[in-house]
TORMAR-654237 format. One record per residue (C-alpha): residue in three letters; x, y, z. Coordinates in steps of 0.25 Angstrom, whole numbers, padded with zeros to 4 digits, always signed. Example, Ala and Ser with C-alpha at 12.3 -4.5 7.8 and 13.67 -1.06 7.14 Angstrom:
<recs>
ALA+0049-0018+0031 SER+0055-0004+0029 
</recs>
This chain:
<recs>
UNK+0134+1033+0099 UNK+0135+1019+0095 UNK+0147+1012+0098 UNK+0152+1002+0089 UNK+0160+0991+0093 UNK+0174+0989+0085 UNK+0172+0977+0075 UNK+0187+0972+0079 UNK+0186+0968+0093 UNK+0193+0956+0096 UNK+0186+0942+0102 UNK+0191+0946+0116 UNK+0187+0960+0117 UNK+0174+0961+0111 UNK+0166+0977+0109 UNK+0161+0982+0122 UNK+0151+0995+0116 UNK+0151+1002+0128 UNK+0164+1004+0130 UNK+0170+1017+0121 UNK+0161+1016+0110 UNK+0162+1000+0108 UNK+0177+0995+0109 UNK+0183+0979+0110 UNK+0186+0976+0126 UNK+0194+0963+0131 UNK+0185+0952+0138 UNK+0192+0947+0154 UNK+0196+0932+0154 UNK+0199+0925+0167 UNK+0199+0910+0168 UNK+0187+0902+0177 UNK+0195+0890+0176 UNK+0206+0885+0179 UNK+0207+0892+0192 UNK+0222+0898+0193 UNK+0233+0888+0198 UNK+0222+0877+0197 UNK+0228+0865+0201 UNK+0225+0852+0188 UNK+0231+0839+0188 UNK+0241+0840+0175 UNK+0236+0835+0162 UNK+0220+0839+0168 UNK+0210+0846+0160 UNK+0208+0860+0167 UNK+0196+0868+0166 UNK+0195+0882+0158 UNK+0187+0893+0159 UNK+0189+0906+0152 UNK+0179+0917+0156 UNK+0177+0931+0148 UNK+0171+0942+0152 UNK+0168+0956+0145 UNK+0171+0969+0151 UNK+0158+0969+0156 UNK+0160+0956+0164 UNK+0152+0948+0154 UNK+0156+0934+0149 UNK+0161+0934+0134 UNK+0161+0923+0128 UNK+0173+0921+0118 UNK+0182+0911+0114 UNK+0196+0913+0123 UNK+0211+0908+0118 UNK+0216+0899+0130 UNK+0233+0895+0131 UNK+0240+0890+0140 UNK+0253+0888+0145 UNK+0254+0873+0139 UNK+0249+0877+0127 UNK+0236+0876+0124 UNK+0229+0886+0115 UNK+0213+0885+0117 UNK+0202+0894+0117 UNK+0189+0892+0127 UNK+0175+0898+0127 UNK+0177+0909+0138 UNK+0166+0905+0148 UNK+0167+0890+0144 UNK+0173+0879+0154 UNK+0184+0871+0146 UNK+0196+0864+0148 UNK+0210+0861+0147 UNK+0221+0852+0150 UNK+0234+0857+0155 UNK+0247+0849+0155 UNK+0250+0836+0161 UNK+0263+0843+0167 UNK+0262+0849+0180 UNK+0262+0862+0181 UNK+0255+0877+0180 UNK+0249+0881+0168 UNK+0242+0893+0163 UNK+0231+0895+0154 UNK+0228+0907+0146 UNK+0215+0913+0141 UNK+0214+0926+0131 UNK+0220+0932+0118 UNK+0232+0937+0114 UNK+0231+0953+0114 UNK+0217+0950+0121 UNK+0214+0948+0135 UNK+0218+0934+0141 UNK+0219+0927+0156 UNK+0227+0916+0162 UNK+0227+0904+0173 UNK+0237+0896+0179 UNK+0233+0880+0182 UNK+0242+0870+0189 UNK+0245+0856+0184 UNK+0247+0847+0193 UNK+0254+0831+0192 UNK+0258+0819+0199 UNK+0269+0812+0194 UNK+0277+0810+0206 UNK+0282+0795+0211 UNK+0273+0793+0225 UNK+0275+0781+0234 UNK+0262+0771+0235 UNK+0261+0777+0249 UNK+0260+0792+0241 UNK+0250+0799+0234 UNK+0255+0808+0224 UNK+0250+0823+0223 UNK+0249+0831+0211 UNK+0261+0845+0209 UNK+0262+0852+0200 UNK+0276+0847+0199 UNK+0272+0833+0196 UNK+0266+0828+0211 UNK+0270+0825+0225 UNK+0270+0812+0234 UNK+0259+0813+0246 UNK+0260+0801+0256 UNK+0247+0795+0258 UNK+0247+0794+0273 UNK+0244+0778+0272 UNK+0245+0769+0285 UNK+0249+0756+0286 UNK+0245+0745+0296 UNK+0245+0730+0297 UNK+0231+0723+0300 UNK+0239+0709+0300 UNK+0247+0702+0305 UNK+0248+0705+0318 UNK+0262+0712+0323 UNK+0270+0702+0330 UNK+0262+0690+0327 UNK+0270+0675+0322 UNK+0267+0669+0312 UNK+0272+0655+0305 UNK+0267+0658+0288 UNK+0277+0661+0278 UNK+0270+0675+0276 UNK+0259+0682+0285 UNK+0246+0690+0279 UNK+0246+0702+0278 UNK+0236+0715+0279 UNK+0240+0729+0280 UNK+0232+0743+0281 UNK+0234+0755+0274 UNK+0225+0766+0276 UNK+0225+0783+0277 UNK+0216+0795+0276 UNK+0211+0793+0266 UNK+0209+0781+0255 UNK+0221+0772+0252 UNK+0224+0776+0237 UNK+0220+0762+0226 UNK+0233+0762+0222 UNK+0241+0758+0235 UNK+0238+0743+0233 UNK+0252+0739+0239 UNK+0258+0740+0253 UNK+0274+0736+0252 UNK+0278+0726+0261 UNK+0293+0723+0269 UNK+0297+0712+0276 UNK+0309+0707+0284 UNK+0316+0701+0271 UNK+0312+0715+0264 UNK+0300+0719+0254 UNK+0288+0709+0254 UNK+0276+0706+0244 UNK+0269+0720+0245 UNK+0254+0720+0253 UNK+0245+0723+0242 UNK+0230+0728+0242 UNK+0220+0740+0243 UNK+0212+0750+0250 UNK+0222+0750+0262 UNK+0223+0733+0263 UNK+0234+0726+0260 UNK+0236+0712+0262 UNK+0249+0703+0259 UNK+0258+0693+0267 UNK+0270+0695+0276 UNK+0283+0685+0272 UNK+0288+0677+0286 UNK+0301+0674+0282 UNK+0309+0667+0290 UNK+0317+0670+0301 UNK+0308+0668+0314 UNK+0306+0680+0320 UNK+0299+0695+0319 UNK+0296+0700+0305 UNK+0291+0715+0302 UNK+0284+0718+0288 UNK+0282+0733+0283 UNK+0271+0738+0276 UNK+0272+0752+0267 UNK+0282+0760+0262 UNK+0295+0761+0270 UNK+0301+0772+0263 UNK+0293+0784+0268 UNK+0278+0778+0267 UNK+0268+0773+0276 UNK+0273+0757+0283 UNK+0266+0748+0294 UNK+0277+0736+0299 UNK+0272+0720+0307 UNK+0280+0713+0312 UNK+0275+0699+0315 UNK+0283+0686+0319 UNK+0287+0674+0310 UNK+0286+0661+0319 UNK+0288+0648+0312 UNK+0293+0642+0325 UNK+0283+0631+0332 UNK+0281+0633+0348 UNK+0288+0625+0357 UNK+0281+0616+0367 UNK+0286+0610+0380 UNK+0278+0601+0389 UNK+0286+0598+0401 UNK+0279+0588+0412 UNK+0283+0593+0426 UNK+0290+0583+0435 UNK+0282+0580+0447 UNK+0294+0584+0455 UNK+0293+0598+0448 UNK+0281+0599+0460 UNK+0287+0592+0472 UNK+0281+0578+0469 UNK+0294+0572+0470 UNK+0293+0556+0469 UNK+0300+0545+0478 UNK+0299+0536+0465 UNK+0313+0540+0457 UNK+0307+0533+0443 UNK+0295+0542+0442 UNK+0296+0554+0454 UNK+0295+0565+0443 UNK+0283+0558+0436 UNK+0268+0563+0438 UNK+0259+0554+0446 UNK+0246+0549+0438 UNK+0239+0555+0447 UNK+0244+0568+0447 UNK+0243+0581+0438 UNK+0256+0583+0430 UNK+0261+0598+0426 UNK+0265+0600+0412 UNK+0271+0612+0406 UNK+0270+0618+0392 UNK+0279+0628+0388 UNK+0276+0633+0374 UNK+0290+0640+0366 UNK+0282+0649+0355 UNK+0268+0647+0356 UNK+0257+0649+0364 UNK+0255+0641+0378 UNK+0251+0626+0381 UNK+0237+0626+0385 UNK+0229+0614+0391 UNK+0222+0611+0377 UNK+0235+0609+0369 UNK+0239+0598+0379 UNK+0234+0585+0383 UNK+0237+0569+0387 UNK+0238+0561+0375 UNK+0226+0550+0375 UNK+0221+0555+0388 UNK+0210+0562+0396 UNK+0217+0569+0405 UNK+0214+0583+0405 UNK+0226+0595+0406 UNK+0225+0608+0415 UNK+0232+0619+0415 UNK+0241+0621+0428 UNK+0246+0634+0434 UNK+0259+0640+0428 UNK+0267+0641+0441 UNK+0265+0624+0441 UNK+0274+0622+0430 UNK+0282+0634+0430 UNK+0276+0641+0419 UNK+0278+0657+0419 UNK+0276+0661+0403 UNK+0265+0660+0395 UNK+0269+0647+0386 UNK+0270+0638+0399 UNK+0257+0633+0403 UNK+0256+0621+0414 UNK+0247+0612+0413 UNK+0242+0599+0425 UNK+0241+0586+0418 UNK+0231+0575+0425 UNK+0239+0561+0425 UNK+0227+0553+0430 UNK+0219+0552+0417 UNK+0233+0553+0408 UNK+0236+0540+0400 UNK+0246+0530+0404 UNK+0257+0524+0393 UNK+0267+0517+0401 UNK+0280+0524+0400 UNK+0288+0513+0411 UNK+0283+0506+0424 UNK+0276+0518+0433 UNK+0277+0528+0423 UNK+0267+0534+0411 UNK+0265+0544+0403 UNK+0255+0554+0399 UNK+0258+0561+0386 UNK+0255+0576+0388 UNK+0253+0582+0374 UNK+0254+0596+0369 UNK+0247+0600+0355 UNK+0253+0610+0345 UNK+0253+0626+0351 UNK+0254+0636+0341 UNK+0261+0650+0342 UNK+0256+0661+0337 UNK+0262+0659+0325 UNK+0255+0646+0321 UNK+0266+0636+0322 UNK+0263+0624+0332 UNK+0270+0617+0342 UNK+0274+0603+0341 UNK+0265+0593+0347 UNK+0272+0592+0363 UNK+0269+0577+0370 UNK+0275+0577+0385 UNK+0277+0565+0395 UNK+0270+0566+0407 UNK+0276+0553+0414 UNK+0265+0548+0426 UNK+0268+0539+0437 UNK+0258+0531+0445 UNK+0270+0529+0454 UNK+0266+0536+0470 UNK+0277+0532+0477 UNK+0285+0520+0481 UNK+0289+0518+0497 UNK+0297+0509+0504 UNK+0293+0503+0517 UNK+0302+0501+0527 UNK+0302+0486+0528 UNK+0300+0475+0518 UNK+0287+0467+0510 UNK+0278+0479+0512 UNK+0263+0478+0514 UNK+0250+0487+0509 UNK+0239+0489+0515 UNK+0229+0501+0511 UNK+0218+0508+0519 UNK+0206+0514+0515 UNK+0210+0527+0513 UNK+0223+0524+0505 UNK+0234+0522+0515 UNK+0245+0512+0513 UNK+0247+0502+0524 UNK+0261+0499+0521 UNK+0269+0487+0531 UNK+0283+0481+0527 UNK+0293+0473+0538 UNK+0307+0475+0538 UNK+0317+0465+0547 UNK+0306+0462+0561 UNK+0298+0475+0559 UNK+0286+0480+0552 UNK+0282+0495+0545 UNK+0268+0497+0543 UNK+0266+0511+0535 UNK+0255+0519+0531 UNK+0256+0528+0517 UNK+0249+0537+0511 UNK+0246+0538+0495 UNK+0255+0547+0493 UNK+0265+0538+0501 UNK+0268+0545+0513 UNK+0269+0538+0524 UNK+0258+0542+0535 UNK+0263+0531+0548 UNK+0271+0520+0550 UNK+0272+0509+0561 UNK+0281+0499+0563 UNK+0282+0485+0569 UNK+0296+0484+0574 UNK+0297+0471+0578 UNK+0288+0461+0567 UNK+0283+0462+0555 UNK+0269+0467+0552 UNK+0259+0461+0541 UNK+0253+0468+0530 UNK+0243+0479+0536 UNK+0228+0478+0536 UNK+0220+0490+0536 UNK+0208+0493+0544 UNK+0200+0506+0547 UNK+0209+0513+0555 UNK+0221+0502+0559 UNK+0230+0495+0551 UNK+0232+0480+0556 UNK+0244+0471+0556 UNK+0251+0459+0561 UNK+0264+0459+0567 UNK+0273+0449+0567 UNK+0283+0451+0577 UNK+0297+0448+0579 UNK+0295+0440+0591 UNK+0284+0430+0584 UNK+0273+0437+0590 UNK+0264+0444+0582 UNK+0250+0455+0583 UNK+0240+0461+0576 UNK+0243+0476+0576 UNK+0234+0488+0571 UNK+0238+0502+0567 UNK+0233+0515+0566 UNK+0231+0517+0551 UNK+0229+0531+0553 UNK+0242+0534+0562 UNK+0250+0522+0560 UNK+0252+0519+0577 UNK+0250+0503+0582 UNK+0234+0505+0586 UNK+0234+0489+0592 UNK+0239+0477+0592 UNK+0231+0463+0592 UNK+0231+0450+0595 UNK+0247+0448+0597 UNK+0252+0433+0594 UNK+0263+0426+0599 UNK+0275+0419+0592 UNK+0268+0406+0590 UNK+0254+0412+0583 UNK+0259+0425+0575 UNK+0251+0433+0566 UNK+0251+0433+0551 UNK+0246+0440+0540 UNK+0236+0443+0534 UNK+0227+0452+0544 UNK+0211+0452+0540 UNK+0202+0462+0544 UNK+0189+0460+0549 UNK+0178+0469+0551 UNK+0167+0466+0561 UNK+0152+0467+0557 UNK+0154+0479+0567 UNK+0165+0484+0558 UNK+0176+0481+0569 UNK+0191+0476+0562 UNK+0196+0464+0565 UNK+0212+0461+0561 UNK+0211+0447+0558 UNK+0226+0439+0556 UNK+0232+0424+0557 UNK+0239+0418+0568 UNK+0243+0406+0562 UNK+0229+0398+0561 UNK+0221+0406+0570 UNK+0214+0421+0563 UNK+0214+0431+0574 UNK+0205+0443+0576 UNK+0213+0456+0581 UNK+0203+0462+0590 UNK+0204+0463+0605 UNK+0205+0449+0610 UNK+0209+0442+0597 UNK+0200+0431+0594 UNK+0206+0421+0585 UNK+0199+0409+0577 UNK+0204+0394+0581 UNK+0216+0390+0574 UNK+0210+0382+0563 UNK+0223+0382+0553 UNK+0239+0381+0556 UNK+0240+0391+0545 UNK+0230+0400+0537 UNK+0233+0406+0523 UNK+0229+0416+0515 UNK+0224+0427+0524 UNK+0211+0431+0530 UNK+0198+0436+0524 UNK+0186+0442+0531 UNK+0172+0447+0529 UNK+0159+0448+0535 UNK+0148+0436+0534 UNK+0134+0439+0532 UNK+0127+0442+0546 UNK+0142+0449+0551 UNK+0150+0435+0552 UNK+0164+0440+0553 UNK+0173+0429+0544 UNK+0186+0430+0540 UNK+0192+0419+0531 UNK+0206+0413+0529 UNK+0212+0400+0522 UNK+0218+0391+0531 UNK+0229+0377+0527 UNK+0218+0370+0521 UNK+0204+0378+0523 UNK+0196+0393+0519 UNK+0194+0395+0534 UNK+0183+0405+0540 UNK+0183+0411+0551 UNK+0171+0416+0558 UNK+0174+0428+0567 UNK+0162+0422+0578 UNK+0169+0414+0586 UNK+0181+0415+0575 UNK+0177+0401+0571 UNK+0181+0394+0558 UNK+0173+0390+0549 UNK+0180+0380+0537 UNK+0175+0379+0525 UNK+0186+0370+0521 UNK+0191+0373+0507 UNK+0204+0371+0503 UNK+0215+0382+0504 UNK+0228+0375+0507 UNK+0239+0386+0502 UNK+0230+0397+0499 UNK+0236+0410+0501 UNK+0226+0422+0499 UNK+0212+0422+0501 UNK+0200+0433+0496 UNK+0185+0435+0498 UNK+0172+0440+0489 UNK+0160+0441+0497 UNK+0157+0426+0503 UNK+0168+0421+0495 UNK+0182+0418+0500 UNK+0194+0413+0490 UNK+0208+0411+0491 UNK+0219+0408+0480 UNK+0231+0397+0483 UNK+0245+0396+0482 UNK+0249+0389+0469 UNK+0236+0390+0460 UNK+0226+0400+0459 UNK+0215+0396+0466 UNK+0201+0403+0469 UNK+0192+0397+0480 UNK+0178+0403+0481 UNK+0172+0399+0494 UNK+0158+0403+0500 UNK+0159+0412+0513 UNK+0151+0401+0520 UNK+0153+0388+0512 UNK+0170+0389+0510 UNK+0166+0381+0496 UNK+0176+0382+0484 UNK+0167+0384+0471 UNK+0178+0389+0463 UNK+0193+0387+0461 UNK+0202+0391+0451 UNK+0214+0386+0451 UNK+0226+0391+0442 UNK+0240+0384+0438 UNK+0248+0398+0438 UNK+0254+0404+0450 UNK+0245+0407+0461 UNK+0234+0420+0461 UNK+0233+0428+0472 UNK+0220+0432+0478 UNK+0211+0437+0471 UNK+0206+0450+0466 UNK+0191+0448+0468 UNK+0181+0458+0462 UNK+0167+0459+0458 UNK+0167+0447+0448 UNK+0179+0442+0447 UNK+0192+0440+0454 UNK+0207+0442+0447 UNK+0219+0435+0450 UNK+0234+0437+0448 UNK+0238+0426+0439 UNK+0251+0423+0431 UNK+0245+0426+0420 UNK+0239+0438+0422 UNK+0226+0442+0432 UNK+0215+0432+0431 UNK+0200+0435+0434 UNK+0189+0426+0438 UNK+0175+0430+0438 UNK+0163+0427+0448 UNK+0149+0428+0449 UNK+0142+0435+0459 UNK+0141+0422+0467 UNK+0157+0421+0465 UNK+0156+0410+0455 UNK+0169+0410+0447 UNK+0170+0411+0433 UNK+0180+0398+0431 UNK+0185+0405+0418 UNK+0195+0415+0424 UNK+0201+0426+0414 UNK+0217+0430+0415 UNK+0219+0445+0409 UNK+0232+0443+0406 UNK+0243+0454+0409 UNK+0257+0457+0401 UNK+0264+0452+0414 UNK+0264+0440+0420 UNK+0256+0440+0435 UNK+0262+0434+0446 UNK+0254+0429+0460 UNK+0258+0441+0469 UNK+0253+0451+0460 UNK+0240+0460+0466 UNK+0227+0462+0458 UNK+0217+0473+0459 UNK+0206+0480+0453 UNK+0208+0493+0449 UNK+0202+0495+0436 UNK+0209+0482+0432 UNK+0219+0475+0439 UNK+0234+0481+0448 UNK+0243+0471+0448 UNK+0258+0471+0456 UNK+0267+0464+0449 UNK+0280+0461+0446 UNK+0286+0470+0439 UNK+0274+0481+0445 UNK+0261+0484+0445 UNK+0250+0484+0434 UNK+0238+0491+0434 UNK+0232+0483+0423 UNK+0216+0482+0415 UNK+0207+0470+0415 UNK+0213+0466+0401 UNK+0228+0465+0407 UNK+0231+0479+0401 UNK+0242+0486+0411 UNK+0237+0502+0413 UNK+0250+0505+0423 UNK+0261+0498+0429 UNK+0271+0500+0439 UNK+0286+0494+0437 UNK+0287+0490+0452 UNK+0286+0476+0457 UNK+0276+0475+0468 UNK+0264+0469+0477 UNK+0256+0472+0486 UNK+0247+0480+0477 UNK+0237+0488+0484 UNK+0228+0499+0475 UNK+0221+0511+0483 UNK+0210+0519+0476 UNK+0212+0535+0473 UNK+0212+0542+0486 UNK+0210+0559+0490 UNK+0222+0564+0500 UNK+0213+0558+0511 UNK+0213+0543+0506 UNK+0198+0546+0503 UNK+0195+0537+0490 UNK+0196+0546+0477 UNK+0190+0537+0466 UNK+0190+0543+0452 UNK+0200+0555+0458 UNK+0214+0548+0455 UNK+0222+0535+0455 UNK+0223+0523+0465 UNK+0237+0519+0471 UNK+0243+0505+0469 UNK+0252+0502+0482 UNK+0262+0491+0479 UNK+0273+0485+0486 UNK+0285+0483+0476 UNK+0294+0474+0475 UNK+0305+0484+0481 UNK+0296+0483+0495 UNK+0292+0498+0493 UNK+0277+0502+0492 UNK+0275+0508+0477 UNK+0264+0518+0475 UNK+0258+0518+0460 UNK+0245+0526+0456 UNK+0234+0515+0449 UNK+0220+0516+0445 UNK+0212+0512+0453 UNK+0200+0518+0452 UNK+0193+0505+0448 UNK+0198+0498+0460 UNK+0186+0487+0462 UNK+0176+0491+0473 UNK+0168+0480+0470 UNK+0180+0470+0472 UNK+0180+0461+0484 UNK+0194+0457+0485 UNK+0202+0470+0476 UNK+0214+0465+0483 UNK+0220+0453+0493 UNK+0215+0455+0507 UNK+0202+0462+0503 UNK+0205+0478+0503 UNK+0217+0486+0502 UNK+0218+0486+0517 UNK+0221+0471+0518 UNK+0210+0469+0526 UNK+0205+0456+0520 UNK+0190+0460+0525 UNK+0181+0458+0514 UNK+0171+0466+0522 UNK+0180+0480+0520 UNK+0176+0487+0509 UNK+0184+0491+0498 UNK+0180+0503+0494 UNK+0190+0511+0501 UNK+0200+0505+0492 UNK+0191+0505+0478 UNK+0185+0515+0468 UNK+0176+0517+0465 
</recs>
């Protein structure tokens, strides 16, 4: 039988035939999407799909009503992906799909929001009750500054980190910042970098920044150091006393010796330590060194010692004896920036030795060749002969007790002297100059024919030395049987002078009452040459030349070794001139007026156009002259160490004469040319013998005459050589 399907079947239970003879059967709805409980943003559009199928499992197509539980009335195609927007208010929501009376199917979805208030630190994630506050686990670090770093600036740089797991969200473009005086100018950038500046108010002292949110969030603190305060810079110059170099001198036994190393020391209040680069001598070569800490008492880090050289350091006179080095320290910076003021210390610098007073009256120098001071001086009927060291120790001393001796002559190994005594007789004695005992004693006169000074020593063509001294007119030799030459003169004058002729001649030349006498050692003869002399009182030699000056007026005779002829005078109408310094081409004298110099030829003709280099003091006839890069004078009121152009390099307050000047000597008296400085030895007007440092590294080697009576040894042989007493 055929089955008919009913004509009223409604659209969502169409005729199924096979089913009783053709009756109207419901379609099944379930939804494909939304899924139940989906979770959607609120307000998002949400997929639908509503599938139907027939009882045989077949997809039917039809048109399918669609509520909701916000109010939306809508059909969709079953089958066919659509969609929907639900509420912009969280919450749940359901959607429904079928007919009144007919079949139907429902689904739930979820609408989730986030309005909630979240901290820059915070992200916020969506609820379906409006959202919740999730920290972003952000950390915080400062790339710069430094922690506990100083700085000087009213506001520092600054750069701070901010990182986490994953990326740091674009719209954290701010970092909050505190200070010590409260909230600062925020750091601002991106992409985990943010840069700004730290305010360094005042007070002095530590200050801590924080970076974050204090309040619950994420923070990163420095603290750095405002310093606005320069550091403090002292040089102090060491006494020499600090060391154990105490000084007999009371006006300068504290004071450094221009030939020593002062010790300075730095100490630095708030910045780093002195080194040697920051210091140095103003307008000088002379080169700092560091020095060990224990020298100056150092024990932190910001004392530094340094050892200052005084031989090369420039002299400004500060008062007689006295200079000054100025020792200079240049800006030092702290950490912070700030800098020091400019520091200038006072190294004062004496060329004062020593002074030492002999144990009689009128001393007299003498100098050997390896730098010992021959020193005699008489008190009442007795005589002190001393030997001194540089350093002014004495080494021996012996003593005449009954006469007074003359001024000492040096030789090899003895020192010669006349004795006066106090019975009228008289004798030449010699001395050990290395122990200081009576070796011999020559040629003893009697009351009616005594010894006078001065001695001159000969030296043999052999080498042997010969004392040679006055006993009224007659010259004796002090050897074994002491020869004497006839008595020629009642008187003689001036002193005696000696060299060797050619072929070995021994002469030895004096000036008598009225004659230039020599005296041939063969047969100690005279011969007279006959030129006037009368009141002469010094005498020099140059190579077969003799001279003398006179009482009165300058005068400067120029005789021929062999002839005793006079080509040259000069005569001057001041006060007399001592004898005179003869060098290579010239010879100075002390004038009134200053220090004159007459120039010669190779044959010893005189330039009769003299030259006076005047000096800011007036000369007076008892003064010395040397050469020692210039001229020394001893002067009243001291001693000068003056150029050729009557410029004063140094002085000494102290009245004095006898001037001698020894070459730099090592601690064995060995010559130490170039090493350090020569001592003047002067006798002041007090009696003491004065020690004073000088230059004399240009003492004349070439000179003939560098001072009276030849050499520093008195000798008065031009035959002895110079150079243990010259440098080069």
């Amino acid at each position: 039988m055929v089955q008919v399907c009913p004509s009223n079947c409604p659209v969502y239970a169409p005729c199924e035939p096979s089913l009783d003879g053709g009756r109207c059967v419901n379609v099944t709805l379930s939804f494909a999407a939304p899924p139940s409980l989906g979770v959607y943003d609120a307000g998002a559009s949400v997929p639908v799909q509503v599938n139907a199928r027939l009882g045989d499992g077949g997809a039917y197509v039809v048109m399918v009503p669609l509520t909701s539980s916000f109010g939306t009335n809508t059909t969709v195609t079953s089958g066919v992906a659509s969609s929907l927007s639900i509420p912009t208010v969280a919450g749940q929501h359901r959607l429904t799909a079928g007919w009144d009376g007919g079949p139907f199917e429902s689904v739930s979805v979820v609408g989730t929001s986030c309005v909630a208030s979240c901290q820059p630190w915070q992200t916020c994630r969506a609820t379906i009750d409006g959202g919740a506050c999730d920290s972003l686990n952000l950390t915080l670090t400062w790339t710069s500054p430094d922690a506990g770093l100083p700085f000087n600036t009213a506001s520092v740089p600054a750069r701070l980190s901010v990182t986490r797991s994953g990326p740091v969200p674009a719209s954290l473009t701010s970092v909050p910042l505190f200070g010590p005086l409260g909230p600062a100018s925020p750091l601002s950038g991106g992409s985990g970098v943010f840069t700004g500046s730290l305010p360094m108010a005042a007070p002095e002292g530590n200050k801590t920044f924080i970076a974050g949110w204090p309040d619950g969030g994420p923070t990163a603190s420095v603290t750095i150091e405002r310093d606005t305060v320069a550091p403090g810079v002292v040089l102090t110059v060491l006494r020499r006393d600090d060391f154990g170099l105490p000084d007999p001198d009371p006006r300068s036994g504290a004071i450094w010796k221009k030939n020593e190393t002062a010790i300075v020391r730095a100490v630095v209040d708030g910045g780093r330590a002195v080194t040697v680069a920051d210091l140095n001598i103003v307008d000088s070569g002379v080169i700092i060194a560091p020095a060990p800490s224990t020298s100056c008492g150092c024990s932190s880090g910001t004392c530094s010692c340094f050892q200052v050289p005084l031989l090369s350091a420039n002299e400004g006179l500060v008062r007689p004896s006295v200079v000054a080095a100025l020792i200079r320290a240049a800006p030092i910076s702290d950490q912070a920036g700030n800098l020091s003021e400019p520091v200038v210390g006072e190294i004062l610098v004496s060329r004062f030795l020593w002074s030492r007073q002999p144990p009689g009256t009128a001393p007299k120098l003498a100098l050997s060749e390896s730098g010992l001071l021959l020193v005699n001086s008489w008190f009442g009927n007795a005589s002190t002969l001393q030997a001194i060291a540089p350093d002014g120790g004495t080494l021996w001393s012996w003593s005449s007790p009954s006469g007074s001796v003359s001024r000492p002559v040096v030789g090899s190994s003895l020192v010669y002297v006349t004795v006066q005594e106090s019975d009228g007789t008289s004798s030449i004695k010699a001395v050990s100059l290395a122990t200081g005992t009576l070796s011999t004693t020559l040629c003893e006169a009697n009351v009616d024919s005594p010894f006078r000074e001065p001695i001159a020593l000969a030296t043999t063509i052999t080498g042997t030395e010969i004392p040679l001294a006055f006993r009224k007119g007659v010259i004796v030799a002090a050897t074994g049987s002491c020869p004497s030459s006839e008595q020629f003169d009642a008187f003689a004058f001036g002193g005696i002078a000696t060299q060797r002729e050619g072929g070995g001649e021994l002469g030895a030349y004096f000036i008598g009452s009225t004659a230039l006498r020599k005296l041939v050692f063969s047969g100690f003869g005279f011969e007279d040459g006959g030129v006037g002399a009368a009141n002469a009182d010094d005498l020099w030699m140059a190579p077969g030349v003799v001279g003398w000056s006179a009482n009165g007026a300058s005068i400067l005779n120029v005789a021929s070794a062999t002839q005793l002829s006079a080509p040259f005078s000069m005569v001057g109408t001041q006060a007399s001139a001592r004898a005179p310094l003869i060098g290579s081409d010239a010879a100075w004298f002390i004038r009134a007026s200053g220090i004159e110099r007459c120039g010669f030829d190779t044959s010893f003709i005189f330039n009769p156009n003299c030259v006076v280099s005047p000096f800011p003091f007036v000369a007076t006839p008892q003064e010395s002259v040397k050469t020692v890069g210039g001229f020394i004078t001893g002067r009243d009121p001291g001693l000068f160490e003056a150029n050729e152009v009557g410029g004063i390099s140094y002085s000494y307050g102290q009245a004095g004469t006898e001037l001698l000047v020894d070459v730099p000597r090592g601690p064995t008296g060995a010559k130490a040319c170039g090493a350090a400085l020569g001592i003047a030895y002067m006798v002041d007007t007090t009696g003491a013998v004065v020690a004073t440092l000088v230059n004399a590294q240009g003492l004349d080697g070439t000179a003939f005459w560098p001072r009276a009576r030849h050499d520093n040894a008195n000798s008065s042989n031009f035959n002895r050589s110079l150079a243990p007493w010259s440098c080069p």
